[in-house]
Residue, then its C-alpha position, 0 to 999 in steps of 0.5 A: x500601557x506604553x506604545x513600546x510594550x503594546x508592540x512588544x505584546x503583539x509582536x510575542x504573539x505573532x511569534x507564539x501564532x507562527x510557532x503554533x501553526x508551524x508545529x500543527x503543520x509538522x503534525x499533519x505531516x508527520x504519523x501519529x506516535x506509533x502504538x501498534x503491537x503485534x502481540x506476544x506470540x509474533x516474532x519479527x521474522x523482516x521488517x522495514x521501517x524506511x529510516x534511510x536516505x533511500x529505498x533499500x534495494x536488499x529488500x525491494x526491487x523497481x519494477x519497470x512495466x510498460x503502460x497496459x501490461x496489466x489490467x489495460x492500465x494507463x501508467x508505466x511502472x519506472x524505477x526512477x527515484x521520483x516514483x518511488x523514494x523514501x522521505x522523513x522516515x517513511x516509503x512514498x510511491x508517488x503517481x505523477x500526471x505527465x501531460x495534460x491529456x488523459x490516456x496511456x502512458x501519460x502517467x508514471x507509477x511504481x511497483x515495488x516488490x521484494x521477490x528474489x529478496x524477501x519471501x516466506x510462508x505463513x505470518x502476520x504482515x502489517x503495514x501502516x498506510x496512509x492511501x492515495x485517492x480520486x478518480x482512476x487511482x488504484x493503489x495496492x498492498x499485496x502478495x504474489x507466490x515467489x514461485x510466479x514467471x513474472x519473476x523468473x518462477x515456473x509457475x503462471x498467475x493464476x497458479x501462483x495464487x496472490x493475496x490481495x492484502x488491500x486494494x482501494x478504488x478511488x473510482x468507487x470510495x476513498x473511504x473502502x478498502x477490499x480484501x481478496x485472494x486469485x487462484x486456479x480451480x481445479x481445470x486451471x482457470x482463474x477463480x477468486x474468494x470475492x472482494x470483501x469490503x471494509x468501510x470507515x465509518x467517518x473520513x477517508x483512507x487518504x486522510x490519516x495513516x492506518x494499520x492494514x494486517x494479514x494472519x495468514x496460517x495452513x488453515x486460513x487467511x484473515x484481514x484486518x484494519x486497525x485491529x477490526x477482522x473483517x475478512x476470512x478465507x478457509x484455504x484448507x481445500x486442494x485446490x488452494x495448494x497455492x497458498x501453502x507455498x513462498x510469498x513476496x509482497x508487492x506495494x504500488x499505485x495503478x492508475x486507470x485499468x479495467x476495474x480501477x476506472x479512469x482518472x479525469x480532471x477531478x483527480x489531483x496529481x501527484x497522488x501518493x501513497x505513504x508507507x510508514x513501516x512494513x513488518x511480516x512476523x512469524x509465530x514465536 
């Protein structure tokens, strides 16, 4: 073989190497084909699929919170496109490190919710996901009454009710996500059904994207993750009228607070948190 084709040879090779790695990095950072089907009797009631160039603020509202308004939290909520924006098809809530201290107000955050927007009762919410993770990060999908003060209801949380679609606890496992809902008993003091978790039997939730529903009807409410139910509450008592009311949906990552534990020099920033598509149906 001549000197000119052996270089040639390995020349097409290395572009065929480079062209390879480059379509497996697309991969990694691209979602897989999405296959998710709600079934026959699910109409699309609102969707959002994040297809452009920024966040679409007929459906969701910035939240701008101090740092430790809830839960002694460390970050501040902002409404600055650097926590929250959309990229390649897709909603990134990003949790940024300011300093190089750890405490309040060293971290900023998002919380979006589409209160005043986007409310409704009973249905199916899905959302595909792919979560944050590590010490003191403590993203959420979930769901408030739209009757709540918080956003110029009448009506005070616990009263309000709240539906906690996911929450994970990188303190705890990247790998367990738990399910909730917070009301009030019959004296008006805040009581809850109690985290129920669901684990992934390989990897973490941080390592791929996965489909988080909500089948909420007047008699229960049931959690599912990639189509595995594995959490149900009966909401027929009285003392559960707030989960037969207006809901809105809130997305966000927390960082440290009273049950999130706090971050430390092990936790990586930014974290994110990458949101593929949201949808609520409704029964056809």
């Amino acid at each position: 073989m001549s000197s000119h084709i052996f270089h040639l040879l390995i020349l097409v090779t290395l572009i065929m190497t480079a062209s390879s790695c480059q379509n497996n990095q697309n991969s990694s950072n691209n979602s897989p084909d999405d296959t998710y089907d709600p079934g026959s009797d699910w109409e699309l009631f609102w969707g959002d699929e994040f297809e452009g160039e920024s966040l679409d603020e007929s459906s969701w509202n910035r939240q701008v919170v101090r740092a430790g308004r809830f839960n002694e939290e460390w970050q501040r909520y902002t409404d600055n496109s650097e926590n929250a924006y959309v990229d390649d098809g897709k909603l990134v809530i990003e949790a940024i490190h300011e300093s190089d201290d750890h405490g309040m107000n060293q971290y900023t955050s998002a919380r979006l919710n589409t209160a005043n927007k986007v409310t409704f009762k009973y249905g199916k919410i899905a959302a595909r996901i792919k979560l944050p993770y590590g010490e003191g990060i403590w993203p959420a999908f979930w769901m408030l009454g739209a009757n709540i003060d918080e956003n110029g209801g009448d009506t005070p949380w616990p009263q309000s009710g709240e539906i906690d679609i996911l929450e994970l606890y990188g303190t705890k496992s990247n790998s367990v996500v738990e399910a909730n809902i917070h009301y009030a008993d019959a004296s008006g003091s805040h009581t809850q059904m109690g985290a129920v978790d669901y684990e992934l039997e390989t990897g973490t939730f941080a390592d791929d994207f996965h489909i988080f529903e909500l089948i909420w009807d007047e008699d229960q409410i049931t959690w599912l993750v990639d189509g595995n139910e594995y959490a149900t509450a009966d909401i027929t008592p009285d003392e559960l009228s707030e989960f037969h009311e207006e809901f809105f949906l809130l997305l966000n990552i927390a960082v440290g607070g009273t049950w999130a534990g706090r971050p430390d020099d092990t936790t990586v920033f930014p974290q994110q948190m990458v949101v593929d598509w949201v949808r609520v149906y409704q029964k056809s």
